[in-house]
TIRO-2110 file (N, C-alpha, C; in Angstrom, 1 decimal):
// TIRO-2110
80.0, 29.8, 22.7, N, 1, A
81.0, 29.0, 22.1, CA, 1, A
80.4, 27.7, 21.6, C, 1, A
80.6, 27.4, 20.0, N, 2, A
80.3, 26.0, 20.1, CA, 2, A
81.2, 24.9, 19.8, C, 2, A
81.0, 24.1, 21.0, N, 3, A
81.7, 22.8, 21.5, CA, 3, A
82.6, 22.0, 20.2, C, 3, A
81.5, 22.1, 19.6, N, 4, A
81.9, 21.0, 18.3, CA, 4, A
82.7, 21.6, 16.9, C, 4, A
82.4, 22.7, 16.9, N, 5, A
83.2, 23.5, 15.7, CA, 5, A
84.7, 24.0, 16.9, C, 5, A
85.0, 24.4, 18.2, N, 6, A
85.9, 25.1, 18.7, CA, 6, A
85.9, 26.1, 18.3, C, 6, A
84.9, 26.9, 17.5, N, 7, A
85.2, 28.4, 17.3, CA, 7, A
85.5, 29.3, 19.0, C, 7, A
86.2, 30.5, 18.9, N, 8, A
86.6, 31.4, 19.2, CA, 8, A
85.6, 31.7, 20.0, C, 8, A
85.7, 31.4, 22.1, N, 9, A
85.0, 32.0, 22.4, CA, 9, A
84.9, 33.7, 22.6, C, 9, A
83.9, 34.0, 22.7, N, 10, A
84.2, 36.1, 22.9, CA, 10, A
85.1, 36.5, 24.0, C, 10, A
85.2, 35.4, 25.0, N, 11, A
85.9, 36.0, 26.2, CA, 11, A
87.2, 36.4, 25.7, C, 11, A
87.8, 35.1, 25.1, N, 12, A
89.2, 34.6, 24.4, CA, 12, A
89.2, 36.7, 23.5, C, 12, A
88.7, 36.6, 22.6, N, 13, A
89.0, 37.9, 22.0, CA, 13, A
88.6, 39.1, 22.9, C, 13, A
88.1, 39.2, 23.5, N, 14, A
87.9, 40.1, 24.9, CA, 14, A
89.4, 40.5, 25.4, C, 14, A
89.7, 39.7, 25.8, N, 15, A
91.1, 39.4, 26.7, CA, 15, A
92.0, 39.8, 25.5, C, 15, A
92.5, 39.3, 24.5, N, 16, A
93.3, 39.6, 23.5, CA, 16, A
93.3, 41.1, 23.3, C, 16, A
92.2, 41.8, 23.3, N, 17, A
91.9, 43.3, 22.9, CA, 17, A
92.1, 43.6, 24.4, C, 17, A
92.2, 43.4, 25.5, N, 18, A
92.9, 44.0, 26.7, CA, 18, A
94.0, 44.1, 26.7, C, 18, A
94.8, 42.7, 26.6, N, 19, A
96.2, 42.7, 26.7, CA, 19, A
96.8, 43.3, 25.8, C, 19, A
96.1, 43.6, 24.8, N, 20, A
96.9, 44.5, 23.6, CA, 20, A
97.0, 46.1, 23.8, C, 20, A
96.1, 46.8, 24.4, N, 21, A
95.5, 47.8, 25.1, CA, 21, A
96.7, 48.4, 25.9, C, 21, A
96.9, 47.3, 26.5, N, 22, A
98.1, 47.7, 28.0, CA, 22, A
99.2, 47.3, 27.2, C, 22, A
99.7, 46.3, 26.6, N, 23, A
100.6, 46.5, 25.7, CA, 23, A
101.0, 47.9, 24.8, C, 23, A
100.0, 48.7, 24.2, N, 24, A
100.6, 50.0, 23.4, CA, 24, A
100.6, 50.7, 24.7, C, 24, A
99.7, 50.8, 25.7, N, 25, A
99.7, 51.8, 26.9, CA, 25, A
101.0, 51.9, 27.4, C, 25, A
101.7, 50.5, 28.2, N, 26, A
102.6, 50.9, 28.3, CA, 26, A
103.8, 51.3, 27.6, C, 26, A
104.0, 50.6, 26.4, N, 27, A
105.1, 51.6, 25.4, CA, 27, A
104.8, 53.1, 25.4, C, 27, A
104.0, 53.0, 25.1, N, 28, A
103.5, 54.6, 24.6, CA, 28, A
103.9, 55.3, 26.3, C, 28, A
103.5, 54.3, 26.8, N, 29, A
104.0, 55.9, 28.4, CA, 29, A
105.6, 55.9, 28.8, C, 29, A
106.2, 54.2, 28.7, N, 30, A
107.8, 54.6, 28.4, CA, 30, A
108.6, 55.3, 27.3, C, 30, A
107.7, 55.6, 25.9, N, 31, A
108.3, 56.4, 25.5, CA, 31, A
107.7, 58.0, 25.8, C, 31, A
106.8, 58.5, 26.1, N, 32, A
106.3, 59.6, 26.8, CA, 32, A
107.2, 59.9, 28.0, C, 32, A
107.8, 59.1, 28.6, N, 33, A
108.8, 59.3, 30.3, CA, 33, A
110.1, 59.7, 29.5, C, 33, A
110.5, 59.1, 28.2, N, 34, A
111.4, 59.0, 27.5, CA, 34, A
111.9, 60.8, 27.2, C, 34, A
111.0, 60.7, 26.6, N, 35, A
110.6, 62.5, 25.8, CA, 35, A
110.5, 63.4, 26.6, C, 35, A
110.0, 63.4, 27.8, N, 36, A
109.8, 64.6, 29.0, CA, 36, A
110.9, 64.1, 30.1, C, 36, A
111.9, 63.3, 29.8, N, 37, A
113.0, 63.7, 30.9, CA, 37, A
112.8, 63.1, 31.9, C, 37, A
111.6, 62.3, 32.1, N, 38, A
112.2, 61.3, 34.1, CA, 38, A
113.0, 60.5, 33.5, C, 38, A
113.2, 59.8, 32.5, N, 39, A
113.8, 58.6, 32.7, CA, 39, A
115.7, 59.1, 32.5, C, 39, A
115.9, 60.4, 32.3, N, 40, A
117.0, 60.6, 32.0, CA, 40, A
117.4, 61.3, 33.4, C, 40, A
116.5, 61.6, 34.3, N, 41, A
116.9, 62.3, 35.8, CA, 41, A
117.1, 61.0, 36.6, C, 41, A
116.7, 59.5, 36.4, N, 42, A
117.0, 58.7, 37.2, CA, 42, A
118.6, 57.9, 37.1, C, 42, A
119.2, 58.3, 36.0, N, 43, A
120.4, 58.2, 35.5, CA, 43, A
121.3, 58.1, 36.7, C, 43, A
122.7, 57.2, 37.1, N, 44, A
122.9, 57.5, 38.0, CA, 44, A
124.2, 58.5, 38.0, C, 44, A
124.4, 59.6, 38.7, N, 45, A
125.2, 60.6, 39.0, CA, 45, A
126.5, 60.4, 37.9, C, 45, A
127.0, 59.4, 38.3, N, 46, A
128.9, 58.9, 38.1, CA, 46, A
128.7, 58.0, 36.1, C, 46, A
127.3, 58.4, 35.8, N, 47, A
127.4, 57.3, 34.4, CA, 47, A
127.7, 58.6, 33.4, C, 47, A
129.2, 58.1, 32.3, N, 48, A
129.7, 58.9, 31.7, CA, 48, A
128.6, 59.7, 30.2, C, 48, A
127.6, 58.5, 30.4, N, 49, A
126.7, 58.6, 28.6, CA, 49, A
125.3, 58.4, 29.4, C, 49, A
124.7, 59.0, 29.6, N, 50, A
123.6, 59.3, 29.8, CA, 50, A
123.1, 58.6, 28.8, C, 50, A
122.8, 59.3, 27.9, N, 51, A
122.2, 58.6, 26.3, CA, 51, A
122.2, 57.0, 26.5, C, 51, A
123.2, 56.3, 26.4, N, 52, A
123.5, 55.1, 26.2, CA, 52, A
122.3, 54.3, 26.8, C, 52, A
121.7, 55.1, 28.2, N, 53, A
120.3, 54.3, 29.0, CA, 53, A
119.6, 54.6, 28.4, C, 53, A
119.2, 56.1, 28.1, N, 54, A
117.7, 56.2, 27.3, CA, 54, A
118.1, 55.1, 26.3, C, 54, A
118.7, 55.2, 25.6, N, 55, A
118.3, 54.7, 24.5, CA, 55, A
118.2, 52.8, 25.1, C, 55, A
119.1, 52.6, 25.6, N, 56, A
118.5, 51.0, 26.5, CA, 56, A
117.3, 50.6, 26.7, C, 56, A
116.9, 51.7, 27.3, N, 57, A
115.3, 51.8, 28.5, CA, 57, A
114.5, 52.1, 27.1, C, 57, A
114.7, 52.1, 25.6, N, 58, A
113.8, 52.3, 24.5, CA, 58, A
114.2, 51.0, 24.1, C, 58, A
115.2, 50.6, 24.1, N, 59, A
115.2, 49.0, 23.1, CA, 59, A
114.6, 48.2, 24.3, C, 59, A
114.5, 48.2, 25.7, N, 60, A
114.4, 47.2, 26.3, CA, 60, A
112.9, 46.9, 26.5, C, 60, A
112.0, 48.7, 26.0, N, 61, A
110.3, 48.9, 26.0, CA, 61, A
109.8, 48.2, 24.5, C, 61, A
110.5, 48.2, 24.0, N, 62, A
110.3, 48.0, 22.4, CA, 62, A
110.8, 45.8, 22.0, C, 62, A
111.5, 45.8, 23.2, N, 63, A
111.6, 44.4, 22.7, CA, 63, A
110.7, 43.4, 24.0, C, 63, A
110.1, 44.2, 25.0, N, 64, A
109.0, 43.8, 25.8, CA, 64, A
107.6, 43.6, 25.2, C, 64, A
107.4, 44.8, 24.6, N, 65, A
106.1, 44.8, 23.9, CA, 65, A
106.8, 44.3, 22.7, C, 65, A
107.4, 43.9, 22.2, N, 66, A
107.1, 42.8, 20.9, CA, 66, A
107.1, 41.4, 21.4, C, 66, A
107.6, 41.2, 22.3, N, 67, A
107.0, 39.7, 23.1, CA, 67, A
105.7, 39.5, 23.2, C, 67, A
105.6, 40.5, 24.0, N, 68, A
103.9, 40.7, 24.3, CA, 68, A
103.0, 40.0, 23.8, C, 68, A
103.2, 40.8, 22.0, N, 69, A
102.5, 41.0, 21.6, CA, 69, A
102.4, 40.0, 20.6, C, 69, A
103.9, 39.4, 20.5, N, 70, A
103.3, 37.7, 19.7, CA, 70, A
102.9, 36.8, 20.8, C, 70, A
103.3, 36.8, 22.4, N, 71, A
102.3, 36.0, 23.2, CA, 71, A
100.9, 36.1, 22.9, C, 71, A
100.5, 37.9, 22.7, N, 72, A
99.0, 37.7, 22.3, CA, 72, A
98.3, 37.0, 20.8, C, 72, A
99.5, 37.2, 20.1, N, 73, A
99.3, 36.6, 18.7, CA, 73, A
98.8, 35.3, 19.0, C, 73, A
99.7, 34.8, 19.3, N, 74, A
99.5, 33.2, 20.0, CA, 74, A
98.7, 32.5, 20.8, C, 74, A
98.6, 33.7, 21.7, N, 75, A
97.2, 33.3, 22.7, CA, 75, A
95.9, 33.3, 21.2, C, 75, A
95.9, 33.9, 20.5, N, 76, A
94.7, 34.5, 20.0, CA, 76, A
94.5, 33.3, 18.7, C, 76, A
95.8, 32.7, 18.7, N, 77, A
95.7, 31.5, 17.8, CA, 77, A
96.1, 30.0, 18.5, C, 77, A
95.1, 30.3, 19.8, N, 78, A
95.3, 29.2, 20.7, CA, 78, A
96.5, 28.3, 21.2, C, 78, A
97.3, 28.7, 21.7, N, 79, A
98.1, 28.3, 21.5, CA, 79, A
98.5, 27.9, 23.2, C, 79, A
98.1, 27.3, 24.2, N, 80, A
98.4, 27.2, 25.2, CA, 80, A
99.6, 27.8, 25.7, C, 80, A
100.7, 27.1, 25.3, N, 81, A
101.9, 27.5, 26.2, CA, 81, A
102.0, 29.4, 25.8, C, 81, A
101.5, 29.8, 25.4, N, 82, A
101.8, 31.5, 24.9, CA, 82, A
101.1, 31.8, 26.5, C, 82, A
99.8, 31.2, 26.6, N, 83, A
98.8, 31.8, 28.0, CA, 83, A
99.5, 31.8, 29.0, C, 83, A
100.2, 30.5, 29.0, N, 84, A
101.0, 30.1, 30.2, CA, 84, A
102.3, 30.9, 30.7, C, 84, A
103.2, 30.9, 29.7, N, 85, A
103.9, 32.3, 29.7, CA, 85, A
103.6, 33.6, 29.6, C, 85, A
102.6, 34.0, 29.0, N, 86, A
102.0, 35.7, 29.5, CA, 86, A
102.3, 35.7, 31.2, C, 86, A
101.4, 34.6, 31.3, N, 87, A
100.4, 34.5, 32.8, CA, 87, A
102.2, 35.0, 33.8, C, 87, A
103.2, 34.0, 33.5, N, 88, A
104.5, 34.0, 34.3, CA, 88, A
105.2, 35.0, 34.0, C, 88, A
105.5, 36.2, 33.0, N, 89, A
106.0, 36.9, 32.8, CA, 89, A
105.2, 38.4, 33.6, C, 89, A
103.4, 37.6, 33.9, N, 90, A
103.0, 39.3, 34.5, CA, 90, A
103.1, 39.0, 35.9, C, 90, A
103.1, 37.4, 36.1, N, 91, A
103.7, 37.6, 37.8, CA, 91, A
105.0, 38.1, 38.2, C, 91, A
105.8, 37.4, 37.6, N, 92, A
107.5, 38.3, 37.4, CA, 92, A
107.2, 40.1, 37.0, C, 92, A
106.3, 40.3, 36.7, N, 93, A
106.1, 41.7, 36.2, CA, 93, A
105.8, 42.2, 37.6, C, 93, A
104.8, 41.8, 37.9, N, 94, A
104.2, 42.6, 38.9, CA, 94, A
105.3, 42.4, 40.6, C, 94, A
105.7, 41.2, 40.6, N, 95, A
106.4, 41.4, 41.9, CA, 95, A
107.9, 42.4, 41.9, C, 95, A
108.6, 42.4, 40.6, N, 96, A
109.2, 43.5, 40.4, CA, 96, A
108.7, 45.2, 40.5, C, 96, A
107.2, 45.2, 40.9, N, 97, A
107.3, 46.4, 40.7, CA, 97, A
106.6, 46.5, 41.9, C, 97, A
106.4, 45.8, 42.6, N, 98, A
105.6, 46.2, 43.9, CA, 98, A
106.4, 46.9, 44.9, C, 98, A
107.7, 47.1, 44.6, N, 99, A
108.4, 48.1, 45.5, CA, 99, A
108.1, 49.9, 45.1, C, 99, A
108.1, 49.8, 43.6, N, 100, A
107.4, 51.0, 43.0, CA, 100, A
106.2, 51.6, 43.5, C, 100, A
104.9, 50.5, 43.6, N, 101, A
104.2, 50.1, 44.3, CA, 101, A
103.8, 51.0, 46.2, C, 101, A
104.7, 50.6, 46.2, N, 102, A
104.7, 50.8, 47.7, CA, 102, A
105.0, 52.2, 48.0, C, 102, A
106.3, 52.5, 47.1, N, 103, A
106.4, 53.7, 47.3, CA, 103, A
105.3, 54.9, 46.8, C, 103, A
104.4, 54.4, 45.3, N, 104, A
103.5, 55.1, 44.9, CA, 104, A
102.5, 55.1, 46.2, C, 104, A
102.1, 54.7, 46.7, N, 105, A
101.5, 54.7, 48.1, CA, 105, A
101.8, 55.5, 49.1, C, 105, A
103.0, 55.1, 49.8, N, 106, A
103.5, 55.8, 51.2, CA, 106, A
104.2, 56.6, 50.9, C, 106, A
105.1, 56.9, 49.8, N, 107, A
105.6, 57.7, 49.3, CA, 107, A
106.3, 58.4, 48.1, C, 107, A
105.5, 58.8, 47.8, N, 108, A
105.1, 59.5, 46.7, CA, 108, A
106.0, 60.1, 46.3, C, 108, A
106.7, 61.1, 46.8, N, 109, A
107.6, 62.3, 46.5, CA, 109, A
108.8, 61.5, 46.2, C, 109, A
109.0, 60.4, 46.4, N, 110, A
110.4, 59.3, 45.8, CA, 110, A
110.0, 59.2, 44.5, C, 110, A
108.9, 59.3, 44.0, N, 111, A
109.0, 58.8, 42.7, CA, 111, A
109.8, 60.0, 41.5, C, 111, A
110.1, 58.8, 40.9, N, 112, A
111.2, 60.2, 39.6, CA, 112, A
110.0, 59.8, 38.5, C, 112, A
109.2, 59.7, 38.2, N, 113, A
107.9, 59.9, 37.5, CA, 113, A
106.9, 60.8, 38.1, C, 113, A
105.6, 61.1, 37.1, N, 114, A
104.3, 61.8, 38.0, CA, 114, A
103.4, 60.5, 38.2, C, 114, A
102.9, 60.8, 39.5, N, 115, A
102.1, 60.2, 39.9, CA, 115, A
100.9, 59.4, 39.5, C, 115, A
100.3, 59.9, 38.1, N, 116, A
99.2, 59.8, 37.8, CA, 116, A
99.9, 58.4, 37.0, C, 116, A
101.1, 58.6, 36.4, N, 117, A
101.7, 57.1, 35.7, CA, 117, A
101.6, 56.1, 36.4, C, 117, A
102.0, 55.9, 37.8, N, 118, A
101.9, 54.7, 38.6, CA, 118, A
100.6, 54.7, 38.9, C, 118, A
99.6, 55.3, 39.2, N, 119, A
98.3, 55.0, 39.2, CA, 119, A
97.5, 54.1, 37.5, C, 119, A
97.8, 54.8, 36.6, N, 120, A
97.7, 54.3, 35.6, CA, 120, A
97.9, 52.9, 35.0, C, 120, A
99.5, 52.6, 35.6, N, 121, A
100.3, 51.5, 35.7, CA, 121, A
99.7, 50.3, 36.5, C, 121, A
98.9, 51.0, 37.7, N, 122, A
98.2, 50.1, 38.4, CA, 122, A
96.8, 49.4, 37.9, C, 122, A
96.4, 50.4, 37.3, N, 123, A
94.9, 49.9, 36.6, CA, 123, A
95.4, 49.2, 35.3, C, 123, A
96.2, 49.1, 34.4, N, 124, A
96.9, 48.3, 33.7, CA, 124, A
97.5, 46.9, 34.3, C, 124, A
97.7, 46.6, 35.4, N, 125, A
97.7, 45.5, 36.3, CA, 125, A
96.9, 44.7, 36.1, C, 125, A
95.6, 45.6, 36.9, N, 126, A
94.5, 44.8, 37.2, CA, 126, A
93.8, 44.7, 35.6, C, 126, A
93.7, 45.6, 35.1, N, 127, A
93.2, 45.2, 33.7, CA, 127, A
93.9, 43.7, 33.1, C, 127, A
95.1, 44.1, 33.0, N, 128, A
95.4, 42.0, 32.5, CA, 128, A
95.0, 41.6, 33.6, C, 128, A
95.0, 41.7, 35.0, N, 129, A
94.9, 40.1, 36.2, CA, 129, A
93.0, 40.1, 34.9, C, 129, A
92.6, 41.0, 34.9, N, 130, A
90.9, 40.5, 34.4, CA, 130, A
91.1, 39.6, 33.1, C, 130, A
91.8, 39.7, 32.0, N, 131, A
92.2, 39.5, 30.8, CA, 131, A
92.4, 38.0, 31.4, C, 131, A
93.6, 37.6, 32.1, N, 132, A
93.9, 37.0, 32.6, CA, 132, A
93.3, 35.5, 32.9, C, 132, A
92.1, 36.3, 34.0, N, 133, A
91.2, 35.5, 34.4, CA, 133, A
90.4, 34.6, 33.6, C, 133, A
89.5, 35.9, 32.1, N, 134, A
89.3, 35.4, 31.1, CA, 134, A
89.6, 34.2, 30.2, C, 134, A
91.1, 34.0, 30.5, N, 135, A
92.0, 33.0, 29.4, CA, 135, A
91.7, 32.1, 30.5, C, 135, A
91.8, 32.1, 31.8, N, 136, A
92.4, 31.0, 32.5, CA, 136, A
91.1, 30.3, 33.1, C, 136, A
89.6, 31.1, 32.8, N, 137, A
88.9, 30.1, 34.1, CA, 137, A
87.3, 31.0, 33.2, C, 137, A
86.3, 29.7, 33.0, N, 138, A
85.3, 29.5, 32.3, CA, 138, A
85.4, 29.4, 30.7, C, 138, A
84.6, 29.7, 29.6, N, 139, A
84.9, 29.5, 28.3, CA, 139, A
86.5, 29.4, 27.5, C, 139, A
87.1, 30.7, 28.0, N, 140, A
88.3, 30.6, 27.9, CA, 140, A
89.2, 28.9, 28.2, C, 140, A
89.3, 28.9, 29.4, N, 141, A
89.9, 27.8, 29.5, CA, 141, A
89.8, 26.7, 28.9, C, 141, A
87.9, 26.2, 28.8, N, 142, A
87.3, 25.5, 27.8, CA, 142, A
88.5, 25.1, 26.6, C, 142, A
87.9, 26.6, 26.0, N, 143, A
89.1, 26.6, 24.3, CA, 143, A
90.2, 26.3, 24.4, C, 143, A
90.9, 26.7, 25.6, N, 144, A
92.2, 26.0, 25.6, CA, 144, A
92.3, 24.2, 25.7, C, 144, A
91.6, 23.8, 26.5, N, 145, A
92.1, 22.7, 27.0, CA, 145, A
91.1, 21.5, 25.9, C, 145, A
90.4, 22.1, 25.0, N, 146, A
90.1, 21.5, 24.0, CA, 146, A
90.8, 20.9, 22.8, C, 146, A
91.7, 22.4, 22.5, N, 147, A
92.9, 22.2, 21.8, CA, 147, A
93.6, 21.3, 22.1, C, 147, A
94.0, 20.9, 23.4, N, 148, A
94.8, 19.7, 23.7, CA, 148, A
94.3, 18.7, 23.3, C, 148, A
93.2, 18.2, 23.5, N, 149, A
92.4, 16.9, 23.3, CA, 149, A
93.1, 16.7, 21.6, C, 149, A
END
């Protein structure tokens, strides 16, 4: 990175091409769950429109990843507060699902998905905490906190 121009360190676009990665990954597997029927078996018993959730559980994957995906915009056009919010929406992400979590662990046979998606889901975790890391601590952070000056 050099100091004096602020160009674009590699970590910074590193991380941008992660977060984007797990951004299509996961649409792409909520609408895959979409098409093969788990997400219509979790429906509850007594709901008159079935339909009415799928189609929810697709606007609500579809207006996630377009967040995302201008935080990554924004991250990528340095933009501090975008990092800062990614960063609070994947802790809110992730403590939301650590009951998922738990059960993908100890018990498995509760899940109304296959197995190999919560595993999947997991290594998409840890892939942004690395992305993450990237933005928030060595060159990365550099570039950000330069901007501010």
């Amino acid at each position: 990175m050099n100091v004096v121009t602020g160009a674009r360190p590699r970590a910074i676009t590193v991380a941008v091409v992660m977060l984007s990665i797990v951004v299509l990954y996961g649409f792409a597997a909520k609408v895959a769950l979409l098409a093969d029927g788990h997400v219509a078996q979790s429906v509850p018993q007594g709901l008159t429109n079935p339909t009415f959730v799928i189609y929810a559980v697709l606007i609500g994957a579809l207006i996630n990843s377009a967040l995302r995906a201008l935080f990554i915009y924004k991250i990528f056009n340095r933009r501090n507060w975008a990092r800062i919010i990614y960063l609070l929406f994947f802790i809110l992400g992730v403590l939301l699902a650590i009951r998922n979590y738990i059960r993908l662990f100890f018990h498995p046979t509760e899940l109304n998905y296959p197995v190999a998606v919560g595993y999947l889901g997991l290594a998409c975790i840890l892939v942004e905490l690395a992305a993450l890391t990237l933005l928030f601590f060595g060159p990365g952070n550099l570039w950000f906190k330069r901007s501010l000056a």
